[in-house]
N, C-alpha and C positions, 0 to 999 in steps of 0.2 A: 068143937071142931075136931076132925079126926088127925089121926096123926098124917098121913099122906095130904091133906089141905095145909097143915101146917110148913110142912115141906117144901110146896110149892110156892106158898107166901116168902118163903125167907127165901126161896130161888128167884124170884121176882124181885124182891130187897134188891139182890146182890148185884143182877143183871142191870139194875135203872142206878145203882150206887154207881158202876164200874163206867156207865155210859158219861155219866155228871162229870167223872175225873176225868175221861177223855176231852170233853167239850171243855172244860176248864184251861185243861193244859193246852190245847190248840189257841182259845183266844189270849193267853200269857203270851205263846209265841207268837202271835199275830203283834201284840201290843209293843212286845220285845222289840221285831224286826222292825216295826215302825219309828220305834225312838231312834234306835239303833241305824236308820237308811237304809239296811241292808249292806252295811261297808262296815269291812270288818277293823275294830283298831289294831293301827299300826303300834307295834312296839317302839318306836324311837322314830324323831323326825317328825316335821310338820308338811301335811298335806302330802303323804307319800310314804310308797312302803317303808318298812324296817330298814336303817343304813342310808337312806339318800334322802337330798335336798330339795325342798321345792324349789320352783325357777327362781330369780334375781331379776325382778325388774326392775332395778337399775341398770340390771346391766345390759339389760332390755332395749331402757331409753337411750343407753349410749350407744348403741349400734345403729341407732334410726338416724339417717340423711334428709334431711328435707331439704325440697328442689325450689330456688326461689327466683325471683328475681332483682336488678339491684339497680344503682346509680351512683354515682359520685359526686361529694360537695364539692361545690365548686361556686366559684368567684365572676357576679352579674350584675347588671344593672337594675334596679324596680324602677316600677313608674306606677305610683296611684293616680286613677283619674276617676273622674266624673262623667258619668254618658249623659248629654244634653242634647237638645234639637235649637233648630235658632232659624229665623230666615235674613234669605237677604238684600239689605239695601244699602242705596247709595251713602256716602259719608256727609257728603253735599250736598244737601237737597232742601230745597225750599217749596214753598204755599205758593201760586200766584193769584193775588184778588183782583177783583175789579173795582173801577173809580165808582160804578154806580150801582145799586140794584136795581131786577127788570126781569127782562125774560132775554135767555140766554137765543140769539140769531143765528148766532153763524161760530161754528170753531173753523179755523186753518189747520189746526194738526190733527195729528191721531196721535194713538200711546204707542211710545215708543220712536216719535221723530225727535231729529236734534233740531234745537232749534239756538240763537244768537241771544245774548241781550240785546232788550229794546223791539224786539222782532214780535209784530203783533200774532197772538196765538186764538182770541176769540173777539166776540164783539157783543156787547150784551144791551138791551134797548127798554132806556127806562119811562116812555112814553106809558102814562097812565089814559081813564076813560075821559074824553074831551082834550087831550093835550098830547101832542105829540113833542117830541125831544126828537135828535138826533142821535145816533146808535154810539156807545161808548165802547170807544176798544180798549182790550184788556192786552197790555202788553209784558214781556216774560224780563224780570228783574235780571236773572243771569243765563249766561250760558249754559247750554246739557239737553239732556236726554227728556223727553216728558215721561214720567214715571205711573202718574195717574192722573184720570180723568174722570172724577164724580159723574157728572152730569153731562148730560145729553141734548143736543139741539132743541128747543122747546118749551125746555124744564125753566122754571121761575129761580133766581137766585133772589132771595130773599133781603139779604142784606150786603153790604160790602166789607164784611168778617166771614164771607162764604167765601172756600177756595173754587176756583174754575178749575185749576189744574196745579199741578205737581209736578217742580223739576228737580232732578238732578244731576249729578255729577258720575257718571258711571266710570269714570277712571281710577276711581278709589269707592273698592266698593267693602264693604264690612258686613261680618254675622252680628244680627240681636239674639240674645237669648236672655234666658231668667231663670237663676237660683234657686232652690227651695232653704227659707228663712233658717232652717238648723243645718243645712252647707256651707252658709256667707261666710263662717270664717276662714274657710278652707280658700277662699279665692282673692288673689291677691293682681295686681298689675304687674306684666311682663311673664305672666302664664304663656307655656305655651301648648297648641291645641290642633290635634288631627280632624280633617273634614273631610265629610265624605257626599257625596250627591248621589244620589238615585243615577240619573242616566249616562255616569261613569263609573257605575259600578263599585271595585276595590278601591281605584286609585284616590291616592291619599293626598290633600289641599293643605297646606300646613297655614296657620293663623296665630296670631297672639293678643292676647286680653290687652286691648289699647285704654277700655273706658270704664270704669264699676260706678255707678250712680249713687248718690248721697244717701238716697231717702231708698226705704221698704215701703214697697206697694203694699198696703192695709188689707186690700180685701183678697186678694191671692197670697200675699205672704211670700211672694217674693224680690228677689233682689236683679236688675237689669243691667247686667255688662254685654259689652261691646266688643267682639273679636275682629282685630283689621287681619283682612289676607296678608300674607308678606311678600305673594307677586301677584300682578295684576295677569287674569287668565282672562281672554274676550269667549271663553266658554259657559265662565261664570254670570249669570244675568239679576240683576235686582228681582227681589220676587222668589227664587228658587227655597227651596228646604233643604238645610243643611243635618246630618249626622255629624256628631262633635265628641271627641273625646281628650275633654278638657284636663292637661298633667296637675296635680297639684301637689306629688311629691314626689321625688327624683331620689332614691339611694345606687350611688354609684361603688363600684367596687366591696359589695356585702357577701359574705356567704352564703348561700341558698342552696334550698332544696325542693323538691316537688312535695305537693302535701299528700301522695300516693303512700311514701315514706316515713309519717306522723302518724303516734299511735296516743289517745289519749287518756289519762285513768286518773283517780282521786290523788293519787300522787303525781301527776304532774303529768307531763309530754313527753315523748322520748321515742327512741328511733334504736333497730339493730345493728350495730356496729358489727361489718364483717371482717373477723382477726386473720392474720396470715398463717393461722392452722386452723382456717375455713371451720371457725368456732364464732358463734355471735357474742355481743356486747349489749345488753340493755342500756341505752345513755339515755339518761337526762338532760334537757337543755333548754335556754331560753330562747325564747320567739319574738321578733320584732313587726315589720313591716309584711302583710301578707299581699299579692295582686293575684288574681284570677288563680292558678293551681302552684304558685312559687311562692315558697316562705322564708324571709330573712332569716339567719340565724346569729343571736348576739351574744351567746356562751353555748359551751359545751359539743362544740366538733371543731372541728380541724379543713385546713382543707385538702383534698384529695380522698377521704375519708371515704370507704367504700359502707353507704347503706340498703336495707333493704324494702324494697318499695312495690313485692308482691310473697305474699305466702308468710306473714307474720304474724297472722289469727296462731299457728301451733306452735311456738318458738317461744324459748324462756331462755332466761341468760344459761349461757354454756352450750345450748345448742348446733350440734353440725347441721352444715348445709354444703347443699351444692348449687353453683350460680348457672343457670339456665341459658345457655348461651340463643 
């Protein structure tokens, strides 16, 4: 090779050597800035130039006010009850049979007349095929109201263990209802108990548990008491459907609170206590008798005790707040 080839090869070397170190040192500082985020270190201090402090967040959390809302314990009466249904009839009332069986002729009333003792109500005729009898009246044991009437002009009464009619006594009139078998112990005699009728709407009938039966019905599994009104209303009719809400425990004079105000966790139940330098209180407390959204309280508040009963999902003990007028 001549010398001038020579030449140009090591000019070549030099130019493709010199190219390598550029490209080399470009992706070091690519690599570099990479690790590096492109933030330069600071000399002194965390998370911030040389000489100063990152923020303090606690000092943070203590300058936040959360806006809540609140209530005061305070001193109520509970009442547990039972929501039952019940209908109703007379307290007095009897079956009326007839002396014979036959075919039912003639009734004198309808449902719903008063009628006397002794006062004939039907007449039933027990003349078979080839024999004639004279018609047998059917007359009513007591006084009152006919309440029911099985049968109809025509119809055959079979034997004289069939009733013709039903009376009673509408001046004493009483709710039946029935228990569910894991309630009964909860119901006692001299219960007393709110009724309500459909075609009066709100207004409230007051009653009390006069009668609880011995025996559990087997096949529904429950138990049958008797609630007497405690004034006789001529609005009230045997027959009607009553709403009933049967008291069956009375805490008079307890502590309480709404369960708005109840927060609950592996450690217990507990509520924010709001302190007179509008700073909260984590408490602790026990819980007794609950009714629809009010909860007894039998340790751990006071009463008058201001708690908080909206905006307590962000709140930890020491928390400022401000109450939401």
């Amino acid at each position: 090779m001549s010398e001038m080839g020579k030449n140009k090869k090591m000019s070549e070397n030099k130019l493709t050597g010199f190219i390598l170190i550029i490209l080399i040192t470009i992706v070091l500082g690519v690599l570099a800035y990479s690790i590096l985020g492109g933030t330069p270190v600071a000399a002194t201090g965390k998370g911030g130039p040389a000489g100063m402090k990152g923020p303090d967040k606690g000092a943070q959390n203590e300058s936040l006010v959360y806006t809540v809302r609140s209530e005061n314990v305070s001193m109520s009466t509970l009442k547990n009850y039972l929501k039952i249904n019940g209908d109703v009839i007379a307290e007095n009332s009897v079956d009326i049979y007839p002396d014979a069986a036959g075919k039912l002729t003639k009734l004198e009333i309808s449902l719903g007349s008063y009628i006397r003792k002794g006062q004939i109500i039907a007449e039933v005729d027990p003349s078979l095929p080839g024999q004639i009898y004279i018609a047998s009246p059917v007359r009513s044991t007591i006084s009152g109201t006919i309440t029911d009437l099985p049968y109809k002009v025509g119809a055959t009464i079979s034997s004289t263990s069939v009733p013709v009619a039903t009376v009673g006594d509408l001046t004493d009139l009483l709710l039946v209802s029935y228990i569910p078998e894991k309630k009964m112990a909860e119901i006692a005699l001299g219960q007393k108990a709110e009724i309500q009728f459909e075609p009066y709407g709100q207004e409230i009938f007051m009653g009390t548990v006069s009668e609880i039966s011995p025996l559990l019905d087997r096949s529904s599994r429950t138990l049958e008491i008797r609630i007497s009104l405690d004034k006789i209303d001529k609005r009230i009719k045997s027959g009607m459907f009553g709403s009933v809400r049967l008291f069956t425990k009375i805490r008079s004079g307890v502590l309480t609170i709404s369960n708005d105000s109840i927060t609950s966790s592996a450690a217990g139940t507990f509520v924010y206590v709001i302190k007179g330098d509008n700073t909260v209180e984590q408490r602790f407390f026990e819980t007794g008798l609950t009714v629809d959204s009010v909860t007894e309280i039998v340790s751990g508040l006071t009463d008058g005790e201001q708690v908080v009963t909206r905006g307590q999902s962000m709140l930890q003990n020491g928390s400022s707040v401000k109450v939401a007028e």
